[in-house]
KOLMI-326197 format. One line per field, with one value per atom (N, C-alpha, C): x, y, z; atom name. Coordinates in pm, whole numbers, plus 32768, in hexadecimal, padded with zeros to 4 digits. Layout:
px X,...
py Y,...
pz Z,...
lodo CA,...
***
This chain:
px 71E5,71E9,71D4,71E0,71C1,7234,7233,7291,72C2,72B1,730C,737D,73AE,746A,7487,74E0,7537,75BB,75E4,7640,76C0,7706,77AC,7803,7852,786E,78DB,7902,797D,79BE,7A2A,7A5A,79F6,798D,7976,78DB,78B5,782E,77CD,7749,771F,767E,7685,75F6,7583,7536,74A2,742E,73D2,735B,7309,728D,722E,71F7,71F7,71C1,7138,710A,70A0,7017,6FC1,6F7E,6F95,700F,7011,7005,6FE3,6FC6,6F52,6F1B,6EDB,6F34,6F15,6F5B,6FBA,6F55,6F84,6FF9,6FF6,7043,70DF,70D6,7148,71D4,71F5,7267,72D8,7324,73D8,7412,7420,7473,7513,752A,75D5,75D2,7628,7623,76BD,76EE,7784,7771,77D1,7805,7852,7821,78C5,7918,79A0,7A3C,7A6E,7A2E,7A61,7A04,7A2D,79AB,791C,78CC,7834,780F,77C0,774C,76D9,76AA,7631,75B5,7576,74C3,7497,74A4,7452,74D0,74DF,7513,74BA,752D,74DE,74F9,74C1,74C8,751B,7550,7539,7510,7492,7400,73D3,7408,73D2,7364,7347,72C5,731F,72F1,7330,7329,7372,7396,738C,731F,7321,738F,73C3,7409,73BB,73E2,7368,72C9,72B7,7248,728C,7302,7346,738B,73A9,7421,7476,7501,758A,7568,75A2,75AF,7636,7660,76E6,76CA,766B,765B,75CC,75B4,7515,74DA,7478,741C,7382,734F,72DA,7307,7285,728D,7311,7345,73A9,735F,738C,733F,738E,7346,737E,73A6,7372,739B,742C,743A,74D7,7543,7525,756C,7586,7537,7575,758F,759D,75F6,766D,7670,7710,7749,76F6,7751,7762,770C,7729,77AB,77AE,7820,789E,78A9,78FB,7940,78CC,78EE,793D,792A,7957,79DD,79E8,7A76,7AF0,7AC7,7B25,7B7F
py F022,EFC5,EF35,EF0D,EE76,EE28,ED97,ED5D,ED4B,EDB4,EDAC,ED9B,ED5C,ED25,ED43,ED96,EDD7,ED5F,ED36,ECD7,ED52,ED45,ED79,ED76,EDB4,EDD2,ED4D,ECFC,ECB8,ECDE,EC72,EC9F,EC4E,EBF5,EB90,EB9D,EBD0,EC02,EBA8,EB69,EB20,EB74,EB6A,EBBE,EB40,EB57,EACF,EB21,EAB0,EAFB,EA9B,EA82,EA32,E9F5,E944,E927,E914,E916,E90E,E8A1,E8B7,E895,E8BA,E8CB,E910,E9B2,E9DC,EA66,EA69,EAEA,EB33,EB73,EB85,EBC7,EC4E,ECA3,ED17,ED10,ECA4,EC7C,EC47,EC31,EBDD,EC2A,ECAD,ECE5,ECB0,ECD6,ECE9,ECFB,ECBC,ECCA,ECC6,ED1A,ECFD,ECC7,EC3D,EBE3,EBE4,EBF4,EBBE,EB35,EB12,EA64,EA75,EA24,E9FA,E9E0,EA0D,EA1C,E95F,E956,E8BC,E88E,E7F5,E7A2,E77E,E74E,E705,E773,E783,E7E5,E7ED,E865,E812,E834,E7D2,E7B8,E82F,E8B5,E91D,E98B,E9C9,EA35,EAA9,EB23,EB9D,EBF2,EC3C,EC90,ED09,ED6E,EDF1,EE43,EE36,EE7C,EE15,EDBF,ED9F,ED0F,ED06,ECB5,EBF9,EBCA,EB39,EACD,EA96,EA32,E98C,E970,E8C7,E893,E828,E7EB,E7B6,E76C,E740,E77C,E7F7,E852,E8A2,E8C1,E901,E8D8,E95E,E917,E979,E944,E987,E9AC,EA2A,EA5D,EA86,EA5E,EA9F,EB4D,EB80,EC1F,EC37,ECD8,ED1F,ECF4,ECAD,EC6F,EC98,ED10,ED42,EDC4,EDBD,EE15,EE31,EE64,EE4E,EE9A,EE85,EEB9,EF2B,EF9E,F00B,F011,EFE2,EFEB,EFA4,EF31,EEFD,EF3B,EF75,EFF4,F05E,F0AE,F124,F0F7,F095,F058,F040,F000,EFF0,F088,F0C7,F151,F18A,F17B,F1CB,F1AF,F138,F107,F100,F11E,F130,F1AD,F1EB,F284,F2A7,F254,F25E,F22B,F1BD,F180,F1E3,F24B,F29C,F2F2
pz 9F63,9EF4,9F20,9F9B,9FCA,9FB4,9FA3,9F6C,9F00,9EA9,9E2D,9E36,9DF2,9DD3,9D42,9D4A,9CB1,9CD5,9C5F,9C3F,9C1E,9C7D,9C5A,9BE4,9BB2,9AEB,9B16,9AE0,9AAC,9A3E,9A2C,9993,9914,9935,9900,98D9,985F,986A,981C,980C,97AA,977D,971E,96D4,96EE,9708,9734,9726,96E7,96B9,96F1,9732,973B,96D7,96F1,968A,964C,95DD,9592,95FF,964E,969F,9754,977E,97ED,9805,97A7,979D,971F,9741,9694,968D,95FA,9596,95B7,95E4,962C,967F,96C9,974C,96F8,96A4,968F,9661,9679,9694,967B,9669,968A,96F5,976E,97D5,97E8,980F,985D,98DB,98A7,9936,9968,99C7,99F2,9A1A,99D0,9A00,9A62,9ADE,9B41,9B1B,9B10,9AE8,9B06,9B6E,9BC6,9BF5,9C22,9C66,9BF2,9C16,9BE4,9BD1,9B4B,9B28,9B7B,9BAB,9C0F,9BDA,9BDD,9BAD,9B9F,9BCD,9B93,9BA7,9B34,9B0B,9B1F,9B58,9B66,9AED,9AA0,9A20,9A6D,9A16,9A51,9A74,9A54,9A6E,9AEE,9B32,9B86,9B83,9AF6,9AB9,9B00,9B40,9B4A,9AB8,9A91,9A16,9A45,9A5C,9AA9,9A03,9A3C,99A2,996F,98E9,98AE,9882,98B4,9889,9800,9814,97B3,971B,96CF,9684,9675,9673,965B,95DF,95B7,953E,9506,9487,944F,9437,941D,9410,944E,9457,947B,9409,9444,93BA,9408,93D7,93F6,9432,9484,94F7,956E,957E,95EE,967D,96F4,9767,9787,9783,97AF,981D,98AD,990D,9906,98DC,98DA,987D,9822,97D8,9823,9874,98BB,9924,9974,99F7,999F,9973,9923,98EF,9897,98A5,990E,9947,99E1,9A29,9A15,9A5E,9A25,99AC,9955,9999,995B,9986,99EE,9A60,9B0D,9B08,9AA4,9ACB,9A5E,9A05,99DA,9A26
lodo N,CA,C,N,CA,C,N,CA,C,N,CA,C,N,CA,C,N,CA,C,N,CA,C,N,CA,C,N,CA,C,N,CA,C,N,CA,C,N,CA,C,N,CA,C,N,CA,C,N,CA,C,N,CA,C,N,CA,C,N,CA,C,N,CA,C,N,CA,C,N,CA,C,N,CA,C,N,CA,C,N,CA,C,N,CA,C,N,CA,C,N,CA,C,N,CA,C,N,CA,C,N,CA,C,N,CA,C,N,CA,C,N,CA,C,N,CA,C,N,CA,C,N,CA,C,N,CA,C,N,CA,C,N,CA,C,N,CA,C,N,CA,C,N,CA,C,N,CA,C,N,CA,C,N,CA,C,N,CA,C,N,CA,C,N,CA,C,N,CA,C,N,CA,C,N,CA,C,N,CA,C,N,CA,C,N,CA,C,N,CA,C,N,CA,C,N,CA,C,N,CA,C,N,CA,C,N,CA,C,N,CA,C,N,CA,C,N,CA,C,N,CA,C,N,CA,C,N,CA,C,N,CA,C,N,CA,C,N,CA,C,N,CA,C,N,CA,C,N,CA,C,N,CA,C,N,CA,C,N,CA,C,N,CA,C,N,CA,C,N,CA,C,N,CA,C,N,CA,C,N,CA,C,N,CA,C,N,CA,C,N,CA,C
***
């Protein structure tokens, strides 16, 4: 897989969608992002799917508004699943 980096579950999760010009249309998904619990947010967030979140490319969302990304849906159940 190379250097891929999966971002670790916290308690602290934020929904982010790319915004309207840093992506097409297609691209612009529903991600699950974990926020660092503590310390500075840092300039690029990793999704659960792995996808990186530079800040400012994005937007926070109050709900799934569209598409949501499957890959960050079944890492989260997955992991759900594991911690029962």
């Amino acid at each position: 897989m190379g250097n891929v980096v999966h971002a670790e579950p916290t308690g602290v999760m934020a929904l982010v969608r790319l915004r309207r010009g840093a992506a097409g249309e297609r691209d612009r998904v529903c991600h699950l992002v974990p926020i660092p619990e503590t310390g500075p947010i840092p300039e690029v967030l990793i999704a659960r799917c792995g996808a990186p979140i530079v800040c400012g490319s994005a937007e926070v969302l109050e709900r799934i508004c569209g598409m949501p990304c499957e890959s960050c849906l079944a890492r989260a159940a997955r992991d759900r699943r594991l911690a029962c």
